[in-house]
Structure formats: structure tokens, C-alpha cells
N, C-alpha and C positions, 0 to 999 in steps of 0.2 A: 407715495412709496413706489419704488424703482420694480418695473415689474422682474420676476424672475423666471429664467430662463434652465426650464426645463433639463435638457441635454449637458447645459453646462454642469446642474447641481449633481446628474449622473456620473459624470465623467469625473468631478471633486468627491464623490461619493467613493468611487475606487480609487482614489490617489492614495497610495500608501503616506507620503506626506502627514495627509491630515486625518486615515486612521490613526492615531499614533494608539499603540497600547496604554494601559489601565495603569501602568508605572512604570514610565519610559525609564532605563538604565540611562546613566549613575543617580538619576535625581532625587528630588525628594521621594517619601511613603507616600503611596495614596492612603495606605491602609491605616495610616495615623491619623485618629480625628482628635487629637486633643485642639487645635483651632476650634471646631466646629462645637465643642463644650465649652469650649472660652466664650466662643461667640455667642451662645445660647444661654451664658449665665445669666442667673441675675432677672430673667425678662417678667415683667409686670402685667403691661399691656400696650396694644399699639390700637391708632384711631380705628374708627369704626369706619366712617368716609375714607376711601383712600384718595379722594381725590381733593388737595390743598388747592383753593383758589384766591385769587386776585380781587381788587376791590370792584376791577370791569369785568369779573366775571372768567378773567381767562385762568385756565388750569396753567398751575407754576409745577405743582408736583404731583405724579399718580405712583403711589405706593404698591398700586395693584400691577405695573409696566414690567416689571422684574418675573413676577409669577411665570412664567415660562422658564426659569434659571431652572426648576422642580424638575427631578429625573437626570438621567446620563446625559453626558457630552453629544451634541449631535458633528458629524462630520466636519460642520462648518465651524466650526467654534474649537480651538487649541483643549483637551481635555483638563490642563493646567488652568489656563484663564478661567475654562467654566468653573472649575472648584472658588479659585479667588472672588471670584464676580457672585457665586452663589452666598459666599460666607460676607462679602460686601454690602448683599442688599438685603441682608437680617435686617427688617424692618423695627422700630418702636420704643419700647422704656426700659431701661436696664439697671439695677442696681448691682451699682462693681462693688461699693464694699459698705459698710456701716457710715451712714451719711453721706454715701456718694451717689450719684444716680447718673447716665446719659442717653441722651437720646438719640439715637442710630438709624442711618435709612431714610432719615428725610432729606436728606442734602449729599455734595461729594465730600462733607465732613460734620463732626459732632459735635456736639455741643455738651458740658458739662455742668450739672447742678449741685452743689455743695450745699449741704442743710446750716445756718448759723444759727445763732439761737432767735433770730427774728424774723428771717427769710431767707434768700436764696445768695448764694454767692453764683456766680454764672460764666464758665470758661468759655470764649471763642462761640457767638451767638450764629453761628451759620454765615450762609451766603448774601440771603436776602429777607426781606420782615415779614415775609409770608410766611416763608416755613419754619422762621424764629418763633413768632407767633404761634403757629399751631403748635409746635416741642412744647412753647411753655404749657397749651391750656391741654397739654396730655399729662403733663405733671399735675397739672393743678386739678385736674378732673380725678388723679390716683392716688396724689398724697396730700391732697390739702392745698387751700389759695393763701400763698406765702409774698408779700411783695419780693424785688429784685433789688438786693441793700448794694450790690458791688458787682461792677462787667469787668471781667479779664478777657484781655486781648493776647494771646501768645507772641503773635506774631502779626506782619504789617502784610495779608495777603487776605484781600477779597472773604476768602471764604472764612475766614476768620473772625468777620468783626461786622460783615455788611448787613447781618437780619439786626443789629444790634436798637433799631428802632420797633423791632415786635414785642419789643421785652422790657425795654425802658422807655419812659418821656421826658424829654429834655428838662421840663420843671423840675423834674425828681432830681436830676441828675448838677442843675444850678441851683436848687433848694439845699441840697449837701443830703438829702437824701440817699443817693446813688451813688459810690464812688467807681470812675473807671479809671482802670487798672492798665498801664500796657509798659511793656520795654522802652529804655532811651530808645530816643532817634523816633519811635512807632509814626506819629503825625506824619512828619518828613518823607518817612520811606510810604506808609502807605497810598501817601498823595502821589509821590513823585515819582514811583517805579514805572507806573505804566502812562505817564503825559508823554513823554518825550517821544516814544516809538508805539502808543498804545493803537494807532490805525493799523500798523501792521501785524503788531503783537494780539490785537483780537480779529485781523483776519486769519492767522493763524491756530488760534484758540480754539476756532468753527473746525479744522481740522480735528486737533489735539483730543479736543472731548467730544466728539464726532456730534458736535452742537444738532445738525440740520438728519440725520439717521435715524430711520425707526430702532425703535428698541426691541430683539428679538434675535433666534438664532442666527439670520441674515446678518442684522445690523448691529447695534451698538449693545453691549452686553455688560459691561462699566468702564471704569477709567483709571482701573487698577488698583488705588486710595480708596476709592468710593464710588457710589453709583455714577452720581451725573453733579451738573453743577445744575442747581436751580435757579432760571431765569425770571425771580420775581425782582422788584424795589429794592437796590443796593443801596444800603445807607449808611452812615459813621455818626457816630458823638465821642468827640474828640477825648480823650483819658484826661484826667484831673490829677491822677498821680503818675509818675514815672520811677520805676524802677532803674538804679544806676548799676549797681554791683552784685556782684553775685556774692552769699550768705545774707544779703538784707533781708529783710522777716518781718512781717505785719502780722496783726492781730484786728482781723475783720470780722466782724457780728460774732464775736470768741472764736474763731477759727484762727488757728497760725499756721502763714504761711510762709516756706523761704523760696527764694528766688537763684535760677542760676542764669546769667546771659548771657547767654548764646551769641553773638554778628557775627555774621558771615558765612553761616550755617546755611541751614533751608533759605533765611529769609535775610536780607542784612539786620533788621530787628527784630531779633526772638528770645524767647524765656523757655525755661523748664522749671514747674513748682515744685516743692516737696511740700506736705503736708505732714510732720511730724508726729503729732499725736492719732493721726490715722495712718501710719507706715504707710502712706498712701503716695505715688510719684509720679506726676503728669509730664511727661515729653513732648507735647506740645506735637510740632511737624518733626523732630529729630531724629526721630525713632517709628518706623512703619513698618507695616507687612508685608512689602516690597520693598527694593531697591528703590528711591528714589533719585529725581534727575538735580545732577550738577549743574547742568546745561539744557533746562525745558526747554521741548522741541517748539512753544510758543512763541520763545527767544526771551532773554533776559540776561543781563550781567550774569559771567561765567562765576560760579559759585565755588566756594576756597576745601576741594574734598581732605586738605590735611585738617584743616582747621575743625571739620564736623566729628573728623575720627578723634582728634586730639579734644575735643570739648564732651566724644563721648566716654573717653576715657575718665575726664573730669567729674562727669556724673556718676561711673563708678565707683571713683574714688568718695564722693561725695555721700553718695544714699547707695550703695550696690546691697551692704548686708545691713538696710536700715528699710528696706520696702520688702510689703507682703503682697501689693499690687502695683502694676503698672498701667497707665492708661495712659492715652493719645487722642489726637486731634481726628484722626482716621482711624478707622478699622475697628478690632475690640481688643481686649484688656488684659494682658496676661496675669496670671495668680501663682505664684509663692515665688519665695526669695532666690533658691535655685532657677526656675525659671527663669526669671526676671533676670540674675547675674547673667545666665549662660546667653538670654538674647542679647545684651546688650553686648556683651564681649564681642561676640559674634559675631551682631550688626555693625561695629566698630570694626569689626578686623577689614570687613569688607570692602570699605570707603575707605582705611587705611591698603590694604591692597590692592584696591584701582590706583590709591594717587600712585602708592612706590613702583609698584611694577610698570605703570605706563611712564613715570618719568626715567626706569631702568632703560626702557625700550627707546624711548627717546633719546638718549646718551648714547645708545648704540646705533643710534641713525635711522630708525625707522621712523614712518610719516605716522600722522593722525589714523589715516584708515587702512594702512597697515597694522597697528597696533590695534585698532579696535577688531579686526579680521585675526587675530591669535590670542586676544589676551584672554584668558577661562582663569574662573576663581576656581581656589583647589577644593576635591572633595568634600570635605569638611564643612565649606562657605558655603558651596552651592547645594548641597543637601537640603540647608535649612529653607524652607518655604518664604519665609522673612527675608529672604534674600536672591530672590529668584527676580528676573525683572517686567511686574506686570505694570510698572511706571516708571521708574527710570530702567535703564540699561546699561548693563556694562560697556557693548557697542557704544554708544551714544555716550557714556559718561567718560571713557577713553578720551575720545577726540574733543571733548571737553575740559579734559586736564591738560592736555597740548594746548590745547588755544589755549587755556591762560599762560602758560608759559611762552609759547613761542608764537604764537598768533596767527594766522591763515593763512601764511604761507610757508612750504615746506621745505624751501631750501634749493627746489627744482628751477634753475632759472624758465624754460619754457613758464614756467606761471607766473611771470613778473607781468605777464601783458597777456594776460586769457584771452580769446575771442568771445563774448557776447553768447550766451549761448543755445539764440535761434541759428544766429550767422554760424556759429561752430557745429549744430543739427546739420542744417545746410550740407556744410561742405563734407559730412560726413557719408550723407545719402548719396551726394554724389558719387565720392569714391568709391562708396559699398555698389555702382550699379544702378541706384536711382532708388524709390520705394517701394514698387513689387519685389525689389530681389530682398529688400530688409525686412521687408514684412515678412515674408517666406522664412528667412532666417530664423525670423522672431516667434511664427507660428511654429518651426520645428524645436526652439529653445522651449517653447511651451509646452508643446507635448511630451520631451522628455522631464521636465519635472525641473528645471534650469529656470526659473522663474527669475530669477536676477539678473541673467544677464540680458530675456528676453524683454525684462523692464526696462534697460538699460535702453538697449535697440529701437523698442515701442516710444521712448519717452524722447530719443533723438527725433524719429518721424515726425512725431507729432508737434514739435518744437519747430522742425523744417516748416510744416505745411496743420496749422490749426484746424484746415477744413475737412481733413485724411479721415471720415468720419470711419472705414474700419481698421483704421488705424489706432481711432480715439478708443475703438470699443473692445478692441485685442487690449488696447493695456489697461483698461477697467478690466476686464477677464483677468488677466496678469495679477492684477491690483488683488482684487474678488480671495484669488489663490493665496496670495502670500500674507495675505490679512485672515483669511482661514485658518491658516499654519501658525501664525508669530503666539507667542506665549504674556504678548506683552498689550496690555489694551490700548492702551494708546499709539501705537500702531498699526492696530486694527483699526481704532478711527481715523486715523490717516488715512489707510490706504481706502480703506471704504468709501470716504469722505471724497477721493479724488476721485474714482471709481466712479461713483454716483454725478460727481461736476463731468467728467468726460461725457457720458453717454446724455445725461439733461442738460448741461449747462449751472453758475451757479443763481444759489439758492441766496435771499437776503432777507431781513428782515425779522420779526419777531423775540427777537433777543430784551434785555432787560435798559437798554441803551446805558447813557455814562449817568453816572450817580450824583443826583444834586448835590447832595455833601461832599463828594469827591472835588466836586466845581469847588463850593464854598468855603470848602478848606486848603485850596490852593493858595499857597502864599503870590504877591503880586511879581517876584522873580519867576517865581514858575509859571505863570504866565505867560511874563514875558518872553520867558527861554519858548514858549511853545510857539508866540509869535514869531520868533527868529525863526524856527525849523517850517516856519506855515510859509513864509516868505518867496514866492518863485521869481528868481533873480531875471531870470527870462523876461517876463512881465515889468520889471522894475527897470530894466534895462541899463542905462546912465542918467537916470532921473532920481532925484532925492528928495526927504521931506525929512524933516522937522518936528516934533509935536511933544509940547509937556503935556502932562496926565496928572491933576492933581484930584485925591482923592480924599477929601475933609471928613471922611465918617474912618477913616483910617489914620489919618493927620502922614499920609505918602505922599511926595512927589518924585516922580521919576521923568527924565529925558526919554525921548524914543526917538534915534535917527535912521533913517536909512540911506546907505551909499554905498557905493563901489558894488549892489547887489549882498550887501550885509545888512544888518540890523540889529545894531549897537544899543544897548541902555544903559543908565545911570539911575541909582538914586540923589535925591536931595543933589538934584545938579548945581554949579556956579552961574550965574545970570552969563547969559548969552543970547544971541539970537536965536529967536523960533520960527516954525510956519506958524506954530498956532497953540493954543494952551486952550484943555480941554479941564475943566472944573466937576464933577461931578461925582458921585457916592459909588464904591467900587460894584456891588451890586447893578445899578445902570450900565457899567463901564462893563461888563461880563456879560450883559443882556444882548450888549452892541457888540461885542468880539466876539462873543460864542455862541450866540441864537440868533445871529439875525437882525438884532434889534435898528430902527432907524435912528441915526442923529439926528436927523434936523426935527425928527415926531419930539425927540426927547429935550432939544431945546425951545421948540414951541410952548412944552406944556411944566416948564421951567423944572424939571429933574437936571438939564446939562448947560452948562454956559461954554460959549466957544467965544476965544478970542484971538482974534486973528485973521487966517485967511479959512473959513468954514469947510473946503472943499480939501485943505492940506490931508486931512483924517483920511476921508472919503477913498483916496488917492491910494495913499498907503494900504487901505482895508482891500485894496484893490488887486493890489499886489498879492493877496494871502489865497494860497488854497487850502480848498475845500476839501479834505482827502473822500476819497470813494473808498466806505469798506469790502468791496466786493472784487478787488483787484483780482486776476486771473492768477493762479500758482502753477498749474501742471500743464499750462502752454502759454503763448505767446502770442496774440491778436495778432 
């Protein structure tokens, strides 16, 4: 932990900034706790151990980590965020309505248990099987040991489907014991969203949920949705059923349930259930207690905000005066019909008034962060707590409805050929004077309370020259500030997160690594598309290879060429010349591309036959990097 400094926490102690009053004008009531009765309905009990561990022993989850959220807002912490982050990390078992139960507080999202007449129906089993695991035997300790007849997947995101091995075994699940339940598309997208850019998208992530941060008024306090993500064993068992249309309806261990589907929503594959005979309505990710991001700042495909507002319209039409509860994947539960219409309208109009206002603003010629620097939801919207943004942002979701339409560039020819931007630091210190005169700038932009532009300033220095070490440490202060101030968590772990890499350097390691299921359920295109982008054409230069890949436990053959610094596939190629034809069971083939594994070990001990020229592979694997997840963000080696 980052030690802290004194002087500085005095000096943030008097910033009016981050006094903010008890009910900052126009916003929401503080004085309205109907949240905070929501939150606390329903509660059974929570474990005795807070502390969820691993099979080596390592803690994945401490329930006891939040306990400091108890009492007032401190200085350092937005008084908004503390209320979110307090009602977030309501820990344990909660019955939302007759046969329905969730478990809350052990993960950045819930988990849902539906009573059938034989066992458990099971919504979105967490992150990882650690703390699926423990949800379940907190049920089964309080209402009875019920097997798991049916897993519903919402949606194709991590935290939806990854504990889904603490709760089922695969025999159950091939026995026809178990049916899992998920959206068209589910497989597909949840394999494939994060292979193609997931080195960078989970260095990122370490920002986003301020992964590597103590948790405490200092540090990470949640992640707006939900506490934290828990970093145990991510795992999948792939759905046996797939839901196509919306009004489809099953009948599971005597439970009926219908289906709406959602792409292109939260997730490209998502569902919302209704359960009929329990006026009961699950949103899945669609619907939360913030704003959510069109555009997560982890990075992913720009998300369609007509499309969410126009599908929540759909649910209203659908179940609005036909549910007595609502419940979600985050957060807690809202109760009675009025309720329930008013948030949805509500939370609809919202994402319906990011998309139109900002494409109004765009026809009238304004850029991406102009728009995001005016655009305010009207009173009405922003009132509502549900809509305030401690995970997505209106900021941020602005300049996300631009890029999908118009893309990164704003029109401005100077940006058709940006400078690089240490070389653009550079040449910017120069002109200011050199780095005493910007640092002075930057220290007097700080003292008056201009924290943005002083970050601005700090963040060129240090871009100029990475070694500027009180350069590095003005804009953690900077950072420190405006991560104090923001109302939104997950730019408090950002800014923290970079704050913390400036002053130590960064941090690696200890995370949950890439999910063996996630490997085994890669189809062998995606793969290959990952070999292509692993490719450094540097390395490969004007040299070429050759090599079939045939995989008999799959009955695949594919080409793999490389030339011109590209790297071409095929399946079920035409006979033609090769360097070599590599024979063996796609598992082997995944050991050697993605762990390491030796050829020539695996053809000595007859798992791989090589015909051809033995060293064509070799060549090629040779070519492929290695990504390093620890790449630098807030400066420049």
C-alpha cells in the first residue's frame, strides 16, 4: 500500500471541491432511502467466514474489505459514490419475492436462485467457482441442499457465467441432468469478445476496476455495478439450449419462463426473463443503478445506445404493468409496479437522450469532446439515482455515440497526421519554456483547484521526459484530486490506479490468468485470427512458410500461410504445396501455440506427426509475440 502523505490529505481536507455538501443541488435526495430498504429486503443471512478462498489457499474474496463504507463520507471519497458503493457492498442472501432468492456482495455481480419443484433454477453464476461455490453453500446452509436442474447465462460477459463450475459438473450437465440456458450467439461472443484485443483490454481492466488498489477511503471503494471483480478460477460449460426469439417460454423443473433478446445492448448476446406466474422480471445487465457504459473505458465494440433505449422500451411494452418486482444482474431489486414502470421509463429515456442529443450536437458540428464537455441530462433524468453515473458516463458515453457514427476523427484536418504523442509532449515543453516553467504552471493550476488542465500540463511532462520523477508525483497528486472529487468509480480507479503506477511503477501479477474453458471453447478460426494479430511482420520479414494443421479428434484441416508479413488461413484447403503438415489432436496443437509446448517433445512421444520439413512450424512460431501484460499507459519508456 502507497504510503500517504500527510500534508497532501490536509490540504484535500480543505478543498471545497471534495467537501461537497450532504445534497449537492440539483441532484438526487440524500434524504430518500427507499434504495437502502430495497437493498436490505428480503436478507436471510450472510457467511460466517468472510473470508472465500481458493483451493492454494489464496483469498479470492473478503466480505469483511467494504466494512469501512460504515459512517459519513470521508473527504476523499465523492459523498455520492460513498452512498452507491455502501448500498453495493450489502453483503449475503436475500429473498426478492416468493421462490426467488439472490445472493449479493460476493462478486461485481449476482447471482439468482429460482426454487423448481426439484431444485435450483440458477441466473448468471458469478465471476469465478470460488465464490459461485460459496453463494451456493450459503443457500444450501439456509434453505435446504437442492441440486442445480438449469444455469441461465444472461448474457456472454465474464461475470456472468465464469463461477458456473462451483455450481455444476459437467456429468450433470452431459447426463441431461442440468440444462444450460443462454442467448443466440452466447458461445461465440463469450469466447470471442476479448481474444482479439484481450492483452490490451485486460491491461486496461487493472485500471477500470482498480484491480492492483487497497480497498479503503484512500483507495478502491467499488466499481460502481458492484463491489469488485473476483479473481478466482474463470470457467464456462457451454449452454445446451439457446434461446432464439423473444416471447419463447419454457417450462423448467415447473417454472415458466419467457425470454426477451436483447443484441446489441449491454452485451452483443443478452436476454431479459419474465417469469409469469411470479410477476416476477429479471433485466439481466439492461437495466442498473447507474448509468452504464456504451463505450467501457476497458475498450470493447462501441455499444448501439438507440438500440438499448428502443429494447427498453420493448420491455415495457412487454411486462411494464405485469411485474411486482424487478431484479438484475447488479445491484438490488426494485418492488411494486409503479416503481418498476417509473424506473424503467426513466432509465430508457436516459440512453434514449444520450443517443439523440449527442447525434443533434453532431449535425451541428460539434466534435466528440465538445459534446461530451455540454451535454447534461435534464432534471428529471438526472435526479434519479439510477441514472447518475457511478459506471458509465454521460462524458464518456457522448463520445461513444460519435465514434459509432463518425469514428475518431473529427473533421479537423491538423488530425489527419497527429504527432506521436511523447514526440508531441516534447515539442510542447519546449515551446512552454522547457519543464521548470510547466511544472510551475501546473503546480499553480493545482493550487487553484483547475485540476484538469494541470493534468493536462503534468501528463505532457511526463510523456516528454518518463524520468521527470516530480513531475511523475505532481500528477499522481493531480490524479489523487480528481479521483477524490469524480462521482463515478470507475474513474476513481483509473485515476488512482495511474497515481499509484507513477509514484511505484507498475504492479503485475496475481490476477486469475485466461480461463481454461475460455481456451477450449475457442473455435479453431479464432485461433487462428489470434495467430494472425500475434504475428510481428518485423520478424518475418520477406520470408514465408507453409504448414497444414490437421486435427483428427476434430476431423479440421486448415492451411496456414505466411507472406508479404500477413498470415493467411484456409479451411479444408485444395492440395497444393506445403512446408510441412502438422497431424495431431487440437488439444496438443493449443499446448504448442499457447503454453509453450515443444514439437519435437510431442513428436518423439507420438501425440504429433510432422511431415515435411520439421523446423517450417518452429519458424513461423517464431514470428508470433508474446504480448506483455504490463505495458506502460501514463507514460512513455
Amino acid at each position: 500500500m502507497r504510503k500517504l502523505i500527510l500534508p497532501l490529505i490536509l490540504a484535500l481536507s480543505a478543498t471545497s471541491a471534495l467537501a461537497a455538501p450532504a445534497n449537492p443541488a440539483p441532484g438526487p435526495d440524500f434524504a430518500n432511502r427507499q434504495d437502502f430498504d430495497f437493498a436490505d429486503h428480503g436478507f436471510v443471512a450472510t457467511r460466517k467466514d468472510p473470508l472465500i478462498k481458493a483451493a492454494d489457499g489464496r483469498v479470492v474474496w473478503d466480505l469483511s474489505a467494504y466494512d469501512f463504507l460504515k459512517g459519513p463520507a470521508p473527504a476523499t471519497v465523492n459523498p455520492s459514490l460513498w452512498r452507491q458503493s455502501q448500498l453495493l457492498t450489502k453483503h449475503g442472501l436475500f429473498k426478492v419475492t416468493e421462490g426467488v432468492w439472490q445472493v449479493r456482495g460476493f462478486d461485481i455481480s449476482n447471482v439468482t436462485f429460482i426454487a423448481g419443484k426439484t431444485g435450483w433454477i440458477v441466473i448468471d453464476p458469478l465471476t469465478s467457482q470460488e465464490v459461485a461455490k460459496a453463494a451456493y453453500e450459503l443457500v444450501t446452509e439456509n434453505l435446504g441442499a437442492r441440486p442445480v436442474v438449469a444455469l441461465i447465462y444472461t448474457h456472454s460477459h465474464t461475470d456472468h457465467f465464469g463461477g458456473a463450475r462451483g455450481m455444476v459438473a459437467q456429468a450433470d450437465v452431459d447426463a441431461g441432468r442440468t440444462q444450460v440456458i443462454a442467448p443466440a450467439g452466447f458461445l461465440e461472443h463469450a469466447v470471442s469478445e476479448n481474444i482479439i484485443a484481450g492483452n490490451a483490454m485486460g491491461r486496461r481492466a487493472t485500471y477500470q476496476f482498480g484491480y492492483f488498489l487497497p480497498k479503503g477511503p484512500m483507495g478502491q471503494v467499488s466499481s460502481g455495478i458492484g463491489a469488485a471483480i473476483s479473481p478466482g478460477t474463470q470457467t464456462l460449460i457451454p449452454p445446451t439450449v439457446s434461446i432464439t426469439a423473444t416471447g419463447q417460454e419454457m417450462v423448467v423443473d415447473g417454472v415458466r419462463l419467457q425470454f426477451q433478446i436483447t443484441p446489441g445492448t449491454e452485451a452483443p448476446s443478452e436476454m431479459n426473463i419474465y417469469l409469469p406466474d411470479l410477476h416476477a422480471l429479471c433485466m439481466a445487465e439492461n437495466a442498473n443503478a447507474s448509468q452504464h457504459n456504451v463505450l467501457t473505458p476497458r475498450g470493447a465494440l462501441v455499444r448501439d445506445a438507440k438500440a438499448w433505449a428502443d429494447y427498453l422500451t420493448e420491455s415495457i411494452r412487454l411486462y411494464g404493468d405485469k411485474t411486482d418486482v424487478m431484479f438484475t444482474s447488479h445491484a438490488w431489486p426494485r418492488f411494486g409496479q409503479a416503481v418498476v414502470d417509473d424506473f424503467l421509463a426513466k432509465h430508457r429515456d436516459a440512453y434514449k437522450y444520450l443517443h439523440d442529443q449527442t447525434v443533434r450536437m453532431m449535425n451541428e458540428g460539434l466534435t466528440g469532446n465538445e459534446i461530451a464537455n455540454r451535454l447534461k441530462l435534464p432534471p428529471a433524468l438526472d435526479r434519479e439515482w439510477y441514472n447518475r453515473g457511478y459506471y458509465g458516463s454521460l462524458s464518456f458515453n457522448s463520445r461513444a455515440v460519435y465514434q459509432r457514427y463518425m469514428g475518431w476523427y473529427d473533421g479537423n484536418p491538423v488530425n489527419l497526421t497527429p504527432l506521436e504523442p511523447a514526440d508531441e509532449s516534447a515539442r510542447y515543453v519546449a515551446a512552454m519554456g522547457g519543464a521548470k516553467k510547466v511544472l510551475a504552471a501546473a503546480r499553480a493550476a493545482h493550487a487553484t483547484g483547475d485540476d484538469r488542465w494541470a493534468s493536462q500540463l503534468l501528463n505532457r511532462l511526463v510523456y516528454a521526459d518518463a524520468k521527470n520523477q516530480p513531475a511523475r508525483d505532481l500528477l499522481a497528486q493531480v490524479y489523487d484530486s480528481m479521483a477524490y472529487a469524480t462521482e463515478n468509480a470507475i474513474w476513481r480507479n483509473m485515476y488512482l490506479s495511474a497515481a499509484s503506477e507513477l509514484r511505484g511503477g507498475i504492479k503485475t501479477g496475481g490476477g486469475a490468468g485466461v480461463s481454461i474453458d475460455l481456451i477450449r471453447n475457442m473455435t479453431t478460426p479464432m485461433l487462428l485470427d489470434l495467430m494472425s494479430v500475434r504475428l510481428n511482420a518485423d520478424k518475418a520479414g520477406a520470408d514465408h512458410a507453409t504448414v497444414d494443421l490437421v486435427f483428427p479428434d476434430r476431423k479440421e484441416h486448415f492451411r496456414v500461410a505466411v507472406t508479404n508479413g500477413v498470415l493467411i488461413w484456409e479451411a479444408d484447403p485444395k492440395a497444393g504445396a506445403t512446408d510441412a503438415t502438422l497431424t495431431l489432436n487440437r488439444p496438443v496443437f493449443l499446448m504448442i501455440a499457447m503454453a509453450g509446448g515443444n514439437l519435437a517433445a510431442m513428436t518423439q512421444s507420438g501425440q504429433a506427426k510432422v511431415e515435411g520439413d520439421p523446423a517450417a512450424f518452429g519458424k513461423m512460431m517464431s514470428w508470433m509475440d508474446a504480448f506483455k501484460p504490463d505495458f506502460p499507459i501514463v507514460w512513455r519508456p
